[in-house]
C-alpha positions in Angstrom: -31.4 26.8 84.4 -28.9 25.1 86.5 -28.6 21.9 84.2 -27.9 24.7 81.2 -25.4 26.4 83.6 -23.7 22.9 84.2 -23.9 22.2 80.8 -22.0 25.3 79.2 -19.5 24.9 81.9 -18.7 21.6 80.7 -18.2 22.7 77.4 -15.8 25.7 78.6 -14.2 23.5 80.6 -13.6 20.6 77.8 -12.2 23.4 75.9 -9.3 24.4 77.8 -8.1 21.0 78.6 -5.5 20.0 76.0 -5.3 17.9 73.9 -9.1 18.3 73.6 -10.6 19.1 69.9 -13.8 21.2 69.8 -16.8 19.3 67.5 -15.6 21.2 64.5 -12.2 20.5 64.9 -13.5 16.9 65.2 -15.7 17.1 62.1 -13.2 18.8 60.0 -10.3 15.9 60.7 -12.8 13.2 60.3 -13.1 14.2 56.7 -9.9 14.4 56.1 -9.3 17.9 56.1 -6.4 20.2 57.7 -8.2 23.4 59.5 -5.3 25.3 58.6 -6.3 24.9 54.6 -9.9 26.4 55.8 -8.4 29.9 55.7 -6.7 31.4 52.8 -3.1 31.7 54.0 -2.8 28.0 53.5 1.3 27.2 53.6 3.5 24.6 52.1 3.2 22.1 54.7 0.1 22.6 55.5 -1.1 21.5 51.5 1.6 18.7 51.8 -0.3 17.1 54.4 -3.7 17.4 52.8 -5.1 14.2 52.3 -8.4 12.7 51.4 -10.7 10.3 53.4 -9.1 7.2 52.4 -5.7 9.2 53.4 -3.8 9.2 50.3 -3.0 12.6 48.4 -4.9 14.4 45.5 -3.6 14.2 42.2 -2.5 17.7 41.8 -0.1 17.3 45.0 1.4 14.0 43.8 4.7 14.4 42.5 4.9 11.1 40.3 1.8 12.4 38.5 2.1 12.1 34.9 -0.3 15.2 33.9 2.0 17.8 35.6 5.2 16.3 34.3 4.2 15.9 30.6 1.7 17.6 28.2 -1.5 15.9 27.2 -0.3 16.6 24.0 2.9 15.0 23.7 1.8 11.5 25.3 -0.9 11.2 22.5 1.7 11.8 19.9 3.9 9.4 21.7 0.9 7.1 21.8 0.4 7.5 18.1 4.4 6.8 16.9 4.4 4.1 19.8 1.2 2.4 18.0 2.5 2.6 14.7 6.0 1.2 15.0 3.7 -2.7 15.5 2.2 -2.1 12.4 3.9 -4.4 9.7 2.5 -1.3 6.6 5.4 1.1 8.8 8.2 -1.3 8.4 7.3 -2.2 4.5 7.5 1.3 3.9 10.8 1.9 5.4 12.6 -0.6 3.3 10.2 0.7 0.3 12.2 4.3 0.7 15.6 2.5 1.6 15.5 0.7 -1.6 14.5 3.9 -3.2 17.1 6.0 -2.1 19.6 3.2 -3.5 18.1 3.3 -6.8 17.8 7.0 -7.2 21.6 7.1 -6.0 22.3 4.7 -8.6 20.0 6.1 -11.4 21.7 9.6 -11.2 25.1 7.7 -11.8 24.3 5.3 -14.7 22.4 8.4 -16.2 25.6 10.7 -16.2 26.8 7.3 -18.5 24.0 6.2 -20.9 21.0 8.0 -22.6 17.6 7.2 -20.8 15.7 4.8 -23.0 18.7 2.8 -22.9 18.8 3.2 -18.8 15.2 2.1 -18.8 16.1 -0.7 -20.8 18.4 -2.1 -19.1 16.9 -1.1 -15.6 14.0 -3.8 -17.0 16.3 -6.7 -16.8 16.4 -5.3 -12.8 12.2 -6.2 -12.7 12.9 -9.4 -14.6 15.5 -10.8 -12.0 13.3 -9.4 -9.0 10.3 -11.5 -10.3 12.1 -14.9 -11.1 13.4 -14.6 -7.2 9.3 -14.0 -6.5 8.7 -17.0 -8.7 11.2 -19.0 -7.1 10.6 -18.4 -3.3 7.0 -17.3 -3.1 5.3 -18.8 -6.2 2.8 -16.2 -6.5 -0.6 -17.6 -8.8 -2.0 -15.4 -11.5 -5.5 -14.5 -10.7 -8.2 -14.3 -13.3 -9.2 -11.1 -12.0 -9.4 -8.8 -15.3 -9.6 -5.3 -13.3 -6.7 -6.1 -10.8 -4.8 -7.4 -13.8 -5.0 -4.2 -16.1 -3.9 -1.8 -13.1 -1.2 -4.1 -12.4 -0.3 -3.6 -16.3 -1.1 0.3 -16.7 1.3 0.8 -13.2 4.4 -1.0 -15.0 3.5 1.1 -18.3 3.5 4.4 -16.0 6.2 3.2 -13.8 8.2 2.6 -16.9 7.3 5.9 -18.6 8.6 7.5 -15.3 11.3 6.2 -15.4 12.9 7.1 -18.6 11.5 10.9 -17.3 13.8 10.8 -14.3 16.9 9.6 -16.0 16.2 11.9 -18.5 15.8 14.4 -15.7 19.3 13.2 -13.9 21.1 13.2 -17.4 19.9 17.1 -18.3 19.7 18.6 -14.4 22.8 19.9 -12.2 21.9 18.7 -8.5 20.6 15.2 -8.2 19.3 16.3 -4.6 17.0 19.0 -6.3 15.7 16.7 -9.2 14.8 14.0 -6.6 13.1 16.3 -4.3 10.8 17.7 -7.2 9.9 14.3 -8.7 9.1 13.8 -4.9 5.9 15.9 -5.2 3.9 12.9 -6.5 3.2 11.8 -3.0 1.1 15.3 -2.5 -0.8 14.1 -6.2 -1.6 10.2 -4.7 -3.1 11.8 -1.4 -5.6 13.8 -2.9 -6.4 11.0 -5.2 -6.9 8.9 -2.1 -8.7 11.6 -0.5 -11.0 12.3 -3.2 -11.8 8.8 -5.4 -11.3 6.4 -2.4 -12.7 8.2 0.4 -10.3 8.0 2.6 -9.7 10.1 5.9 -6.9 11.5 7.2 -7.0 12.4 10.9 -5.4 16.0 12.4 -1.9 14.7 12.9 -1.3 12.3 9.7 -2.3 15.5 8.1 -0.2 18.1 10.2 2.7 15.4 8.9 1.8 15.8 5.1 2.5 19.5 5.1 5.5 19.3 7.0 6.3 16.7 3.8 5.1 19.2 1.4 6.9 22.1 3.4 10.3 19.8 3.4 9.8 19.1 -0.5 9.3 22.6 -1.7 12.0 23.8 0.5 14.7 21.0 -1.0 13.4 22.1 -4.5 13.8 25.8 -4.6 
């Protein structure tokens, strides 16, 4: 009885001293935790100085944290445009729609001149000086490859057919912008070709960009 006496004194008497931290107290800054936060009327200092064991801060608190600041979202689009800017198919295709604007430019004004099987003709002798340049700088070799050859040969014929269409098109229409933006539409036509005959996959955002297209298109056209 009087060692239990003693021994509760003690404890009353470690108490008051200050400075002194009761067990829990003890317990509770050993693992990194403020008592204050234990109650619900936790304030602004008080979450500021929560820290962990290893005595840094959790990431909601952090300021610098990049989850808080930006929208999950947005960095993977950013990772997506950031990713395709290296690909060598992304810069091909810009100069691809460079060159084409040029030559639509120029194909509504030589078409305002001379009737379209003439503009086509002439346009050929274009092709021709493109491929002696190829001949002369790159030497490409002719491949006895019968299937590769006759799409190569059915694409000129088409490309060629299209062609005397859309001067024919720029001669009899009113607003180059509007006859450019229909003939446009064949984009839509290749993806679902792709889509459908060659299996391939477009994933949520490549497709998200195609309608915007479409959307853009239509809205130029009408």
């Amino acid at each position: 009885m009087v060692d239990g006496a003693l021994s509760s004194r003690e404890k009353q008497q470690s108490a008051s001293v200050p400075g002194h931290s009761p067990p829990l107290m003890s317990e509770t800054a050993a693992a990194g935790r403020s008592p204050v936060c234990e109650k619900d009327n936790c304030t602004e200092s008080a979450l500021h100085s929560f820290t962990t064991a290893a005595g840094e801060q959790p990431d909601f608190l952090r300021e610098d944290s990049t989850t808080t600041l930006v929208p999950q979202g947005l960095i993977t689009i950013i990772g997506a445009a950031s990713n395709t800017f290296k690909k060598s198919w992304f810069w091909y295709s810009i100069a691809a729609s460079l060159c084409w604007t040029a030559w639509a430019f120029t194909a509504r004004l030589g078409s305002e001149e001379i009737p379209p099987t003439t503009m086509q003709f002439v346009s050929a002798f274009g092709f021709l000086l493109v491929g002696l340049v190829m001949v002369a700088v790159q030497r490409p070799q002719l491949k006895n490859n019968l299937r590769g050859n006759s799409y190569a040969l059915i694409s000129g014929v088409l490309l060629g057919l299209g062609g005397i269409a859309l001067y024919g098109a720029y001669r009899a229409g009113d607003n180059a912008s509007v006859v450019t933006a229909t003939t446009s539409l064949y984009p839509v036509a290749t993806v679902l070709l792709a889509v459908t005959f060659l299996r391939e996959k477009l994933n949520r955002l490549q497709l998200l960009g195609v309608c915007f297209a479409v959307t853009a298109i239509l809205l130029l056209a009408f």
